[in-house]
Biopython code that builds the backbone (N, CA, C, O; Angstrom):
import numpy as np
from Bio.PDB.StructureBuilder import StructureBuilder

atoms = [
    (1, "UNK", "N", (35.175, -0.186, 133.037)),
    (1, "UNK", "CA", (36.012, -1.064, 132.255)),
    (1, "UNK", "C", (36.805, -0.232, 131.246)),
    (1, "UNK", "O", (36.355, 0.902, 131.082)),
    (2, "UNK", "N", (37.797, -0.529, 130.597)),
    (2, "UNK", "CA", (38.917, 0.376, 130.301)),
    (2, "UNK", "C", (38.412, -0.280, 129.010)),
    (2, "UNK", "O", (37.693, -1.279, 129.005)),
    (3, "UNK", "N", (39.011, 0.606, 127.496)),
    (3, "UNK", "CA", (38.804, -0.141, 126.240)),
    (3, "UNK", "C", (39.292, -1.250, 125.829)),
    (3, "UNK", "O", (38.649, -2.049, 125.149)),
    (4, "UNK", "N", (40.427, -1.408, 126.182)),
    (4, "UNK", "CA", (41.090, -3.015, 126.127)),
    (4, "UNK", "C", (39.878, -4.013, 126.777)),
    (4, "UNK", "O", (39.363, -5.042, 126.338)),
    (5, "UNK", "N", (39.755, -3.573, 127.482)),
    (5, "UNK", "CA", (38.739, -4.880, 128.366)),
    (5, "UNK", "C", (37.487, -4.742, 127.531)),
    (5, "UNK", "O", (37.179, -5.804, 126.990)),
    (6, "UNK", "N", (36.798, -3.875, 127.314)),
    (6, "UNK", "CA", (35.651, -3.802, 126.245)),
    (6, "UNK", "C", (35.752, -5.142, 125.461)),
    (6, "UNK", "O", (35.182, -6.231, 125.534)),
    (7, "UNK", "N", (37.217, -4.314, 124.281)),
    (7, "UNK", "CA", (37.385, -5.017, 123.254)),
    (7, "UNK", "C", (37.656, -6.367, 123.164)),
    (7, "UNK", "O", (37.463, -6.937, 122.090)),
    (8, "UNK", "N", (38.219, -7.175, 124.456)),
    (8, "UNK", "CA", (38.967, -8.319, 124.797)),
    (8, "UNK", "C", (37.686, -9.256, 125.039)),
    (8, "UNK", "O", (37.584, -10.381, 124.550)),
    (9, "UNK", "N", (36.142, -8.280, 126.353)),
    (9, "UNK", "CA", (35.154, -8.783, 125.854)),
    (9, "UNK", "C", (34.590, -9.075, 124.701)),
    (9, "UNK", "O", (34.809, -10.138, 124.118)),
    (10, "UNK", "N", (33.794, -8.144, 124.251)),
    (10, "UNK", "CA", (33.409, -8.447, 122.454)),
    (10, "UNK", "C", (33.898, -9.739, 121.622)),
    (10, "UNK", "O", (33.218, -10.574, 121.024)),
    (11, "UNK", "N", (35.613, -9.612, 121.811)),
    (11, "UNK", "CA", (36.051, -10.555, 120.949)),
    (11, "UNK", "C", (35.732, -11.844, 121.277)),
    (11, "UNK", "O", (35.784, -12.561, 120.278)),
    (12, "UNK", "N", (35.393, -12.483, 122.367)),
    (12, "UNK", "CA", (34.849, -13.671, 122.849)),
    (12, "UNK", "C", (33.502, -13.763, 122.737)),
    (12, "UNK", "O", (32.919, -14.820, 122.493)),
    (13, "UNK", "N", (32.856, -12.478, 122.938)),
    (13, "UNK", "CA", (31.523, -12.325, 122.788)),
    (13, "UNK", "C", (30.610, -12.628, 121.243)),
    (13, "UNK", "O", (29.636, -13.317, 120.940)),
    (14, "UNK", "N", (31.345, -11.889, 120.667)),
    (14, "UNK", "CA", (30.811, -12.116, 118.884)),
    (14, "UNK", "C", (30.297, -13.481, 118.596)),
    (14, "UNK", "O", (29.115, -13.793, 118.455)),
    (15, "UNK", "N", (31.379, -14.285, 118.523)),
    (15, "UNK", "CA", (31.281, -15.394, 117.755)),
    (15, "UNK", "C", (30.256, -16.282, 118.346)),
    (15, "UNK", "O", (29.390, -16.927, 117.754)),
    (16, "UNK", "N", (30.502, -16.205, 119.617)),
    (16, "UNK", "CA", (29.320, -17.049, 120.292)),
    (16, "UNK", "C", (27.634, -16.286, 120.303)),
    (16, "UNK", "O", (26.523, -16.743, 120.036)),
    (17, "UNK", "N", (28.011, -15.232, 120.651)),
    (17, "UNK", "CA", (26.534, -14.554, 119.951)),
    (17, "UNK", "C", (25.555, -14.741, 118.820)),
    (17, "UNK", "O", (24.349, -14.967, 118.724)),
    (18, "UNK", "N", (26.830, -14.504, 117.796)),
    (18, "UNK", "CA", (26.115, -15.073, 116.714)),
    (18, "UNK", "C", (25.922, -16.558, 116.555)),
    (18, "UNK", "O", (24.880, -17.077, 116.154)),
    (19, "UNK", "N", (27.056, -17.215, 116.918)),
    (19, "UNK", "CA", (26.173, -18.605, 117.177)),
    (19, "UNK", "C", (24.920, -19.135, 117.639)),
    (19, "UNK", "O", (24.369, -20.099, 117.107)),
    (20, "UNK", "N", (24.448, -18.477, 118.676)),
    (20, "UNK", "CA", (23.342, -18.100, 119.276)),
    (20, "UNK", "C", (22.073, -17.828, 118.313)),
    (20, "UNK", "O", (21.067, -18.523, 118.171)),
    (21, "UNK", "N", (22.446, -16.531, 117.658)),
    (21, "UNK", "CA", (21.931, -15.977, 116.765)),
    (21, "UNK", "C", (21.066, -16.533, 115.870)),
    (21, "UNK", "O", (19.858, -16.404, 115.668)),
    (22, "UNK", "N", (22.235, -17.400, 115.211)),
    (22, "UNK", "CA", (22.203, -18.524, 114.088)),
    (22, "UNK", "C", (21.080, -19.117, 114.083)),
    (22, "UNK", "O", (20.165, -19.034, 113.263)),
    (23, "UNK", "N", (21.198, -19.945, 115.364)),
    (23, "UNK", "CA", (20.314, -21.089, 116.413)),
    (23, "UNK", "C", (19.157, -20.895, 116.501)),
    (23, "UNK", "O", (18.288, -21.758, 116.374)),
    (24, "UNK", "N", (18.937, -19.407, 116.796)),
    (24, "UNK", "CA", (17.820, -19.119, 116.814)),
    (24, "UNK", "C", (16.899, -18.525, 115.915)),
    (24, "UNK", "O", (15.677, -18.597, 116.053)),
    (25, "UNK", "N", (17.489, -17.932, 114.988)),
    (25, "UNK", "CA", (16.773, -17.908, 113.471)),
    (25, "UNK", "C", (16.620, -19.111, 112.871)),
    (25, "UNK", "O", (15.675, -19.105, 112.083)),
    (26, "UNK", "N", (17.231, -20.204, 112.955)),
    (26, "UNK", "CA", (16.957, -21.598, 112.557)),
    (26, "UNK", "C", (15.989, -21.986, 112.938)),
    (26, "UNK", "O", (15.186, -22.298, 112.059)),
    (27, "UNK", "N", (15.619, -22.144, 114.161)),
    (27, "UNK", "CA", (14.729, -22.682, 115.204)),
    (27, "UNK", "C", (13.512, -22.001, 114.551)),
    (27, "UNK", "O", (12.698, -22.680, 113.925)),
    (28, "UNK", "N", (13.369, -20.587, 114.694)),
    (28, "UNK", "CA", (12.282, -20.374, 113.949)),
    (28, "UNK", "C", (11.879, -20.064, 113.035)),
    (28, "UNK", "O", (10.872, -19.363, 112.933)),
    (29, "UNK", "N", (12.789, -20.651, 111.771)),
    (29, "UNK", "CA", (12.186, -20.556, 110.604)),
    (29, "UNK", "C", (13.249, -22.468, 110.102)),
    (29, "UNK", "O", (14.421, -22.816, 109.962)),
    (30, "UNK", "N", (12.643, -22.753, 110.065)),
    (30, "UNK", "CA", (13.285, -24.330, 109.978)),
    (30, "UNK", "C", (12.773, -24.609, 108.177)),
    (30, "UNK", "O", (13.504, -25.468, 107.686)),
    (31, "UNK", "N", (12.153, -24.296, 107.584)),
    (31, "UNK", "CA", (12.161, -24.812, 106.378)),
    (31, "UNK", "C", (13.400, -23.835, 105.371)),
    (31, "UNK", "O", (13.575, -24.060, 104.174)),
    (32, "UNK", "N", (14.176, -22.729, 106.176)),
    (32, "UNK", "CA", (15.346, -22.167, 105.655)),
    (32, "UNK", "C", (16.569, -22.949, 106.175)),
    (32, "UNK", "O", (16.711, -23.617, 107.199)),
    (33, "UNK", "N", (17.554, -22.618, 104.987)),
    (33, "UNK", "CA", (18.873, -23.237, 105.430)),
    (33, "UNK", "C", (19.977, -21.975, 105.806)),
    (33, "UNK", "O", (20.857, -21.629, 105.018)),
    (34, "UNK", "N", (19.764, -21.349, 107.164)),
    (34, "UNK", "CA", (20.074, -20.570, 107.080)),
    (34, "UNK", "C", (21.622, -20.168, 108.015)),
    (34, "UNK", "O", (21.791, -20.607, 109.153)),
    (35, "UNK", "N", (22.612, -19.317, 107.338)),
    (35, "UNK", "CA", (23.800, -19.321, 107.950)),
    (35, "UNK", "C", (24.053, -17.962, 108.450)),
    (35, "UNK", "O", (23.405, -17.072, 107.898)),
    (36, "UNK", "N", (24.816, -17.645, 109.326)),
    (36, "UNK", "CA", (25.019, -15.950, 109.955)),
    (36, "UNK", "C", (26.619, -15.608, 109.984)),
    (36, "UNK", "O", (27.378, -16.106, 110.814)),
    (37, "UNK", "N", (27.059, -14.622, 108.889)),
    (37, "UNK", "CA", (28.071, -14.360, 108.759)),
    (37, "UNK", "C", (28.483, -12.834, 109.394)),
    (37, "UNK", "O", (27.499, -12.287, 109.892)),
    (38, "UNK", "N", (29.470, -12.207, 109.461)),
    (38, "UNK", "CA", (29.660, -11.201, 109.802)),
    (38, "UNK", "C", (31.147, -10.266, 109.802)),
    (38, "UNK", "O", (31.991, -10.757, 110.551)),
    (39, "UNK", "N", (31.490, -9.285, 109.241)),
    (39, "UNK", "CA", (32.819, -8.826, 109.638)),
    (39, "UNK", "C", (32.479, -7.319, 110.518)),
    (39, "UNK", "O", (31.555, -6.534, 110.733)),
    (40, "UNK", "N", (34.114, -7.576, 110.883)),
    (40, "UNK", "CA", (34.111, -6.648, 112.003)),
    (40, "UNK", "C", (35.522, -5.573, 111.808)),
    (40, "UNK", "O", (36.278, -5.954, 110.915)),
    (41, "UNK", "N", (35.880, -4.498, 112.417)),
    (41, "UNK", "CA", (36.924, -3.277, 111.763)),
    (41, "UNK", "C", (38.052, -4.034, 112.809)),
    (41, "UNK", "O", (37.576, -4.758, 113.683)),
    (42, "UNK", "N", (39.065, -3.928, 112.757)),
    (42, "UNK", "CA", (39.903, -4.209, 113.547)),
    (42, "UNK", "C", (40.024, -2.922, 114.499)),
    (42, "UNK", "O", (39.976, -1.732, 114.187)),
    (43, "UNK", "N", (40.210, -3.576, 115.864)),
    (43, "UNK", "CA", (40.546, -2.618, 117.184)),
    (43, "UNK", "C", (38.923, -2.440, 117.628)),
    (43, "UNK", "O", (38.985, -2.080, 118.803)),
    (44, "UNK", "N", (37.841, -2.505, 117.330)),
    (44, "UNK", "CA", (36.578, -2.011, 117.620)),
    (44, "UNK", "C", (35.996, -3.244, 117.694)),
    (44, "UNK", "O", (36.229, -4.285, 117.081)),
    (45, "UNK", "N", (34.941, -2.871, 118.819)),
    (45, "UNK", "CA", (34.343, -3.829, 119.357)),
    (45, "UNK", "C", (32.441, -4.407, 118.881)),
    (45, "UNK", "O", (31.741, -5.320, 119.318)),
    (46, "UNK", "N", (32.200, -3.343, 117.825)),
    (46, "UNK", "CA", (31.158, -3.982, 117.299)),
    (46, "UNK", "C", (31.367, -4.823, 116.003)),
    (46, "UNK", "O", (32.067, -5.827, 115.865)),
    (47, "UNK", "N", (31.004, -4.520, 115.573)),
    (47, "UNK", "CA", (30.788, -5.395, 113.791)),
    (47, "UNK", "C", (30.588, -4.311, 112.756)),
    (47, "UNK", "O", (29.919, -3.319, 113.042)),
    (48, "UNK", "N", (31.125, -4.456, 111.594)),
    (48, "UNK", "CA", (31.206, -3.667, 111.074)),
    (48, "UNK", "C", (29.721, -4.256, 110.052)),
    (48, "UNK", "O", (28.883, -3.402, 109.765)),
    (49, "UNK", "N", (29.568, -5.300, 109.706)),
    (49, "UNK", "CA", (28.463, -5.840, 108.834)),
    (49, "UNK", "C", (27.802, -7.006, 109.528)),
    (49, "UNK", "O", (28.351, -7.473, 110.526)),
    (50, "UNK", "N", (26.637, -7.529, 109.069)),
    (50, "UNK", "CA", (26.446, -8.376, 109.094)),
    (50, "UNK", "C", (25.592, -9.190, 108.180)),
    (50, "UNK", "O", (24.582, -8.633, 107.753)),
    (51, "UNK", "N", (25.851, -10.515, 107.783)),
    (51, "UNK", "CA", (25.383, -11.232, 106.971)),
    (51, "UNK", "C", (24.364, -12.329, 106.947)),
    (51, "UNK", "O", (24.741, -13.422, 107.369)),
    (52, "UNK", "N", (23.106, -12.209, 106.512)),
    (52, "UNK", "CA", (22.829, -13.525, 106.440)),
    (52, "UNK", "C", (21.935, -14.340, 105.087)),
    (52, "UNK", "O", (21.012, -14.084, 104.314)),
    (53, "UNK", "N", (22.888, -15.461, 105.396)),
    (53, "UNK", "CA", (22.359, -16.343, 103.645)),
    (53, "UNK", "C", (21.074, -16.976, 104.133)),
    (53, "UNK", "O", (20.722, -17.201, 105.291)),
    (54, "UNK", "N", (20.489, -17.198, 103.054)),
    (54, "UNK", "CA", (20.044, -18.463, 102.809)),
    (54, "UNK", "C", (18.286, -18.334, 102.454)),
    (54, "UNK", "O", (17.644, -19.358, 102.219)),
    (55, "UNK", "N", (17.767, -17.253, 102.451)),
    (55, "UNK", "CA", (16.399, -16.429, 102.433)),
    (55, "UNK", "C", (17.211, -15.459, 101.437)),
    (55, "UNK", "O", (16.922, -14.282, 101.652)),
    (56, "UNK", "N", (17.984, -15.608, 100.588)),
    (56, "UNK", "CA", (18.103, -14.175, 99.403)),
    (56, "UNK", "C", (16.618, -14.426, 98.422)),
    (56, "UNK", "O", (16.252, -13.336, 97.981)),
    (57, "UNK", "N", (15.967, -15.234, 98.114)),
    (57, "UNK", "CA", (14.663, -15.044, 97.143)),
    (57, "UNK", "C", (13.360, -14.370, 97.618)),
    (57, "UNK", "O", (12.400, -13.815, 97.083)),
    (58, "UNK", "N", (13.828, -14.717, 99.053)),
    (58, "UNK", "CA", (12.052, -13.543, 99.559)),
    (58, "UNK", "C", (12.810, -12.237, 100.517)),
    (58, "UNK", "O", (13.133, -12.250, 101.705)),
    (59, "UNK", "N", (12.919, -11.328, 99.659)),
    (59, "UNK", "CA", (13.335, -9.751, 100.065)),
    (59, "UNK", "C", (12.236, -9.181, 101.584)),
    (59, "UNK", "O", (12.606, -8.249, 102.298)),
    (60, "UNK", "N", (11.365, -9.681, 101.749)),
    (60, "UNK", "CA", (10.490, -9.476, 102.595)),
    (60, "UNK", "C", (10.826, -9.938, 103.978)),
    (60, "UNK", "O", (10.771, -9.284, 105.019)),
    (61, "UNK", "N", (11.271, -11.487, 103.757)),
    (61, "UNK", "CA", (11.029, -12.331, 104.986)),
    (61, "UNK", "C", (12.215, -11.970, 105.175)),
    (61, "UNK", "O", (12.499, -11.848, 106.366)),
    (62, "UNK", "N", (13.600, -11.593, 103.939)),
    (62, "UNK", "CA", (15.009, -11.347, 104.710)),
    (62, "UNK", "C", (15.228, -9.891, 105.432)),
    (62, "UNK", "O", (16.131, -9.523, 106.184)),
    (63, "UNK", "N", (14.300, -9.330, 105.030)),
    (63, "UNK", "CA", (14.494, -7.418, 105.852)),
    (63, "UNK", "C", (14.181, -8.062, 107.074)),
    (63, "UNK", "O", (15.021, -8.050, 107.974)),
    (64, "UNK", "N", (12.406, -8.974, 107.329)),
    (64, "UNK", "CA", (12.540, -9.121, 108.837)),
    (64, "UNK", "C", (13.090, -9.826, 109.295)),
    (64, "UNK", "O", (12.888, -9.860, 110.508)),
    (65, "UNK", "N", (13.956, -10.687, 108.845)),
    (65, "UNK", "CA", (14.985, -11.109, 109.687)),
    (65, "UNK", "C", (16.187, -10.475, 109.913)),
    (65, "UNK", "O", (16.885, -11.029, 110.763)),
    (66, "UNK", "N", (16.684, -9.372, 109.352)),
    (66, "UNK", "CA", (17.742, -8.401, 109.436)),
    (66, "UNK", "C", (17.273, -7.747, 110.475)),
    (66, "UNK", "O", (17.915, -7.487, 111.492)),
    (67, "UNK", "N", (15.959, -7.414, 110.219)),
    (67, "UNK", "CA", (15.999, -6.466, 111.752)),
    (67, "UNK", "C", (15.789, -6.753, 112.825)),
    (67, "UNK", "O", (15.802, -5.949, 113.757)),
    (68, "UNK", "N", (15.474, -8.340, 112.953)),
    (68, "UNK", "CA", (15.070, -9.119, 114.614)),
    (68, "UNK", "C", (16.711, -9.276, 114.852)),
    (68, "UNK", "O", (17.156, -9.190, 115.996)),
    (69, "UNK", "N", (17.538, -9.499, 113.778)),
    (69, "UNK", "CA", (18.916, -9.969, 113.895)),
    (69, "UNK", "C", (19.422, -8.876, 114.972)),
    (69, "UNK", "O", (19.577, -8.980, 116.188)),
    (70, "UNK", "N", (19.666, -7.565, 113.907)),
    (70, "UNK", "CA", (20.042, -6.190, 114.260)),
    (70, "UNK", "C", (19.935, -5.730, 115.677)),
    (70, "UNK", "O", (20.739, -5.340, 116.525)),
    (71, "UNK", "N", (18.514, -5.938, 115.613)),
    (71, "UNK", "CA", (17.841, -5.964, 117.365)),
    (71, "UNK", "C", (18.067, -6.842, 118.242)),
    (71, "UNK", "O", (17.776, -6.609, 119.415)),
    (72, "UNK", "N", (18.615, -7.999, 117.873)),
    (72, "UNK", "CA", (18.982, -8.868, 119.233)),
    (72, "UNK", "C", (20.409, -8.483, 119.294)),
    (72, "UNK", "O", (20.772, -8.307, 120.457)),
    (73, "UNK", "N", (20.946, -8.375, 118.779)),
    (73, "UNK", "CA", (22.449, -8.025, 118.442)),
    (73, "UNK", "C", (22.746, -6.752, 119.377)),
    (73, "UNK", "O", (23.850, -6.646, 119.911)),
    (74, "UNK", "N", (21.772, -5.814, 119.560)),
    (74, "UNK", "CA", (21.783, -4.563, 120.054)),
    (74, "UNK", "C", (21.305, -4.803, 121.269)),
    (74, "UNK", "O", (21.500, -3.935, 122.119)),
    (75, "UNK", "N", (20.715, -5.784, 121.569)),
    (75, "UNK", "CA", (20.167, -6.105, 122.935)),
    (75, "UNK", "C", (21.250, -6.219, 124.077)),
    (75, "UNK", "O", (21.237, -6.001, 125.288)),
    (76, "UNK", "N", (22.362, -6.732, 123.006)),
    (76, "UNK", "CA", (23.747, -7.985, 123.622)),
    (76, "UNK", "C", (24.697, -6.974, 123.523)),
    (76, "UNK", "O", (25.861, -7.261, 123.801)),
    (77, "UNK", "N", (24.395, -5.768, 123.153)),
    (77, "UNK", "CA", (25.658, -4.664, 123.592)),
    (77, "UNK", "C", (26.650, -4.639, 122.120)),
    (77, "UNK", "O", (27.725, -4.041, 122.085)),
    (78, "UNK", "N", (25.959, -5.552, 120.698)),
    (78, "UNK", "CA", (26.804, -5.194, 119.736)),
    (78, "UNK", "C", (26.292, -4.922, 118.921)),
    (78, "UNK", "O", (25.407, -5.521, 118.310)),
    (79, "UNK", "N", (26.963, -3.522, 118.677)),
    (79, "UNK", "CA", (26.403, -2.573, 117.471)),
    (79, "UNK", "C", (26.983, -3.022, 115.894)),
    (79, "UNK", "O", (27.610, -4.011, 115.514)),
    (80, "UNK", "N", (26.622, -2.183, 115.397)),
    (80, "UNK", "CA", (27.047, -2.951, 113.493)),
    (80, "UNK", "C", (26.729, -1.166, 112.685)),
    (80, "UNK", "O", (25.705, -0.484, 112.672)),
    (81, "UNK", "N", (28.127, -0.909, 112.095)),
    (81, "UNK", "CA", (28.382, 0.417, 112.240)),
    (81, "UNK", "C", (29.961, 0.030, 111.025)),
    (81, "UNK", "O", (31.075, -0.299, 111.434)),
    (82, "UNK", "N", (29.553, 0.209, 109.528)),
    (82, "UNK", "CA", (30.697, 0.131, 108.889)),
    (82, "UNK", "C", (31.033, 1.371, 108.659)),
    (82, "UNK", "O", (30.243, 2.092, 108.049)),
    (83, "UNK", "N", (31.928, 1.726, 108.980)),
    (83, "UNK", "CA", (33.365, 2.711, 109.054)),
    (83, "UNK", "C", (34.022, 2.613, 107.601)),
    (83, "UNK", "O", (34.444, 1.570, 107.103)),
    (84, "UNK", "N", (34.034, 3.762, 107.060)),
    (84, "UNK", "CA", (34.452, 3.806, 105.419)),
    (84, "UNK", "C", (36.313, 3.890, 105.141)),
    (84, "UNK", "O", (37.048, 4.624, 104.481)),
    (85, "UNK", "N", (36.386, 3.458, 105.471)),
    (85, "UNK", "CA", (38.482, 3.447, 104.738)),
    (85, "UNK", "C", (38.775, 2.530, 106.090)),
    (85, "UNK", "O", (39.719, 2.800, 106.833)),
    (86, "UNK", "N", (37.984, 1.552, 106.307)),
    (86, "UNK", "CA", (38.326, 1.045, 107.556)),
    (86, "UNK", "C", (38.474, -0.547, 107.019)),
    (86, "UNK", "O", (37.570, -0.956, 106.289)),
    (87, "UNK", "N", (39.719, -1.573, 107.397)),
    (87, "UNK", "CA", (39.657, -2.965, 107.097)),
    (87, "UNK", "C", (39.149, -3.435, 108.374)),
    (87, "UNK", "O", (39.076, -3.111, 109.559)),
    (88, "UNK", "N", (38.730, -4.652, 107.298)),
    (88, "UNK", "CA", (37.419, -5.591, 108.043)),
    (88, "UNK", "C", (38.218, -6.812, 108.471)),
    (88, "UNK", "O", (39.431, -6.619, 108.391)),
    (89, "UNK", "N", (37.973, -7.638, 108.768)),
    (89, "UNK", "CA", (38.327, -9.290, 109.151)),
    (89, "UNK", "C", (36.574, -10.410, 109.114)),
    (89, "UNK", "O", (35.362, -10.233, 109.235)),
    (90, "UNK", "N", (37.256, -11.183, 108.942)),
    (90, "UNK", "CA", (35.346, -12.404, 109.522)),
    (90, "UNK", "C", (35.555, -12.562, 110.512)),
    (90, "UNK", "O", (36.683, -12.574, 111.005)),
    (91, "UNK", "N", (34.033, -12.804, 111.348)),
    (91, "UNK", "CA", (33.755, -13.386, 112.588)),
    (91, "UNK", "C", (33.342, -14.307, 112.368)),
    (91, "UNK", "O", (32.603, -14.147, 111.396)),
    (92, "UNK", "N", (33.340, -15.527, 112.756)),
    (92, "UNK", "CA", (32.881, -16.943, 112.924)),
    (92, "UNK", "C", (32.096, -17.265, 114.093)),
    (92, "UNK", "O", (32.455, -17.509, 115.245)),
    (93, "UNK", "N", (30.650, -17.206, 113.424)),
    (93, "UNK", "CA", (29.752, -17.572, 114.611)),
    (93, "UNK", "C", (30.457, -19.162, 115.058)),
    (93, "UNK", "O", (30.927, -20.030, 114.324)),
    (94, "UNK", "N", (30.280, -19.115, 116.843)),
    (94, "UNK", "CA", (30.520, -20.553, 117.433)),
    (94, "UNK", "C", (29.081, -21.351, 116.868)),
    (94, "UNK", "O", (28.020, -20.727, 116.857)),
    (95, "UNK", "N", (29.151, -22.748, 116.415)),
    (95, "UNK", "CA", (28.198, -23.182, 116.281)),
    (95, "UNK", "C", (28.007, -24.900, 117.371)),
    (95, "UNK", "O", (28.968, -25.583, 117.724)),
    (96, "UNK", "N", (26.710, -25.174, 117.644)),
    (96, "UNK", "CA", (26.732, -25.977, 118.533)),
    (96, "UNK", "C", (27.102, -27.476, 118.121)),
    (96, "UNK", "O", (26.092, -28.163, 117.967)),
    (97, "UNK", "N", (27.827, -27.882, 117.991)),
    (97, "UNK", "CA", (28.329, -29.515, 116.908)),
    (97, "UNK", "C", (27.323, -30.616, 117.603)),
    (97, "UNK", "O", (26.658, -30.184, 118.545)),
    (98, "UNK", "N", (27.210, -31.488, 117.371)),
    (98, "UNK", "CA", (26.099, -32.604, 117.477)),
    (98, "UNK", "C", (26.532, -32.984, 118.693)),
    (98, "UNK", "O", (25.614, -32.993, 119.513)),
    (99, "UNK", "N", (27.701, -33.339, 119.174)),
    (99, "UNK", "CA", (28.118, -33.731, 120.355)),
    (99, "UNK", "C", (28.211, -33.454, 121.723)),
    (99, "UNK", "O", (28.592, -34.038, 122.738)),
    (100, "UNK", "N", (27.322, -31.413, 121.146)),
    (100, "UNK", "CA", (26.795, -30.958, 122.469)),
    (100, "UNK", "C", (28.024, -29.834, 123.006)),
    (100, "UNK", "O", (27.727, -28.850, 123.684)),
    (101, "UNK", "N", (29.158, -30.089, 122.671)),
    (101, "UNK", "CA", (29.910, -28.636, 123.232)),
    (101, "UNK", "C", (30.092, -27.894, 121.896)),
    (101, "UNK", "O", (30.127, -28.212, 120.707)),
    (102, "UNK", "N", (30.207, -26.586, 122.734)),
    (102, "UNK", "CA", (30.684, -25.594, 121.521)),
    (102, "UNK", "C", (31.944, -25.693, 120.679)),
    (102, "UNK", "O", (32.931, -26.157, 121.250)),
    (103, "UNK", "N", (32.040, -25.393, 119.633)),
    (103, "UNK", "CA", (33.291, -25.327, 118.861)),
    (103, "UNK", "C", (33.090, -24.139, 117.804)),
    (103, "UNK", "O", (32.033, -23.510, 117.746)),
    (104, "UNK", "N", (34.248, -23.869, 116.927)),
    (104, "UNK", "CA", (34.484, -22.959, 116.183)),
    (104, "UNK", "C", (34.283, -23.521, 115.064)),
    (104, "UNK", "O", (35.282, -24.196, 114.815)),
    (105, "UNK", "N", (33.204, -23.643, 113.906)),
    (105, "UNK", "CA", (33.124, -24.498, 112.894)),
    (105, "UNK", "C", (34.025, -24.349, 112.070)),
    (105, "UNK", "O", (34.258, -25.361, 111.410)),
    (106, "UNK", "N", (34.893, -23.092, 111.751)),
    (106, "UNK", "CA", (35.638, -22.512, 110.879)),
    (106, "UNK", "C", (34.575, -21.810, 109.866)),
    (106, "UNK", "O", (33.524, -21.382, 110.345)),
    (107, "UNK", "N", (34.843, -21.680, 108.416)),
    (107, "UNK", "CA", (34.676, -20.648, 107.733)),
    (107, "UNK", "C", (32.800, -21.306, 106.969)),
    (107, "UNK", "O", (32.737, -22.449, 107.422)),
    (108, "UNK", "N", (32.083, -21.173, 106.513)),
    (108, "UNK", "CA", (30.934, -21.481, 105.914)),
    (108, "UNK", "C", (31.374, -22.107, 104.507)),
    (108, "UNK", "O", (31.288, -21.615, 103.381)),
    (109, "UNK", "N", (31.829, -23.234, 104.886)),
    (109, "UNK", "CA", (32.689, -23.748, 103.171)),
    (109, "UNK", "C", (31.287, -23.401, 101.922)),
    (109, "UNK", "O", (31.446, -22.709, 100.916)),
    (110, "UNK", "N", (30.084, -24.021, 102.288)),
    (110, "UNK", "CA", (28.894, -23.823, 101.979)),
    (110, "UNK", "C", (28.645, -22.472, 101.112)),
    (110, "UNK", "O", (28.154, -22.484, 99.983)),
    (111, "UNK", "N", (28.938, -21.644, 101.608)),
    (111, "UNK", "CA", (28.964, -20.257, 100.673)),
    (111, "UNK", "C", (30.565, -19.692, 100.074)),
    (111, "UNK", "O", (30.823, -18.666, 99.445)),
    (112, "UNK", "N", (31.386, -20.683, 100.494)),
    (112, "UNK", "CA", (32.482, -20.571, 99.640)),
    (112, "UNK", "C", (32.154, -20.865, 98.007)),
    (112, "UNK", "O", (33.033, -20.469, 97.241)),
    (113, "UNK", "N", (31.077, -21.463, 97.450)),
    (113, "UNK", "CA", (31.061, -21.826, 96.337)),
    (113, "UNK", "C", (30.243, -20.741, 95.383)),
    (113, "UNK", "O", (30.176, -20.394, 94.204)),
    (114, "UNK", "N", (29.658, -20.432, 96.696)),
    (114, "UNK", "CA", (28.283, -18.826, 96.247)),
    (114, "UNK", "C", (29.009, -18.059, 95.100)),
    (114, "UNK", "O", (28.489, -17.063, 94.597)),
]
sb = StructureBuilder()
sb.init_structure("model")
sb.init_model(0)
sb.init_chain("A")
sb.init_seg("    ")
for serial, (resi, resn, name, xyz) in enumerate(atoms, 1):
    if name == "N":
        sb.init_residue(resn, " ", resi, " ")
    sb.init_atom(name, np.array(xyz, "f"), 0.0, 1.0, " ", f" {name:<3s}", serial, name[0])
structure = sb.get_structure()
């Protein structure tokens, strides 16, 4: 596969990944309210960061969830690798809406207020 095609993957790939992601850190930890954010470098196909709210008071339970994150993330072929003088953009995990198909929720208004 040529780098265009990489990258053209990834870019479809991300958002729904982490949607995924999301889903499934929810699932198993359900008494958190928890959201999965992420930016990525432009032209490159991993992520440059990744974010997640909602467990900032127990430093413990959020490392292991950074690193089951990290590790499934790496499972799925996307690395997370910030590049220093490099601009970022957000990724928007797809999230699953009540009605059963996927959609793009837009931005986490929710931590817009953070």
């Amino acid at each position: 596969m040529s780098n265009d095609q990489d990258f053209a993957r990834a870019r479809t790939q991300r958002p729904r990944l982490l949607g995924e992601l999301e889903t499934l850190l929810r699932a198993r930890n359900p008494d958190l309210d928890l959201f999965v954010s992420a930016l990525a470098h432009y032209g490159e196909p991993g992520l440059a960061q990744l974010h997640l709210y909602g467990v900032e008071d127990d430093h413990e339970r959020r490392s292991r969830l950074m690193k089951f994150a990290i590790a499934w993330l790496l499972e799925r072929g996307i690395s997370i690798e910030l590049q220093e003088g490099r601009d970022v953009y957000d990724i928007r995990p797809w999230r699953e809406a009540h009605g059963g198909t996927i959609q793009d929720m837009g931005s986490l208004d929710v931590l817009d207020e953070i």
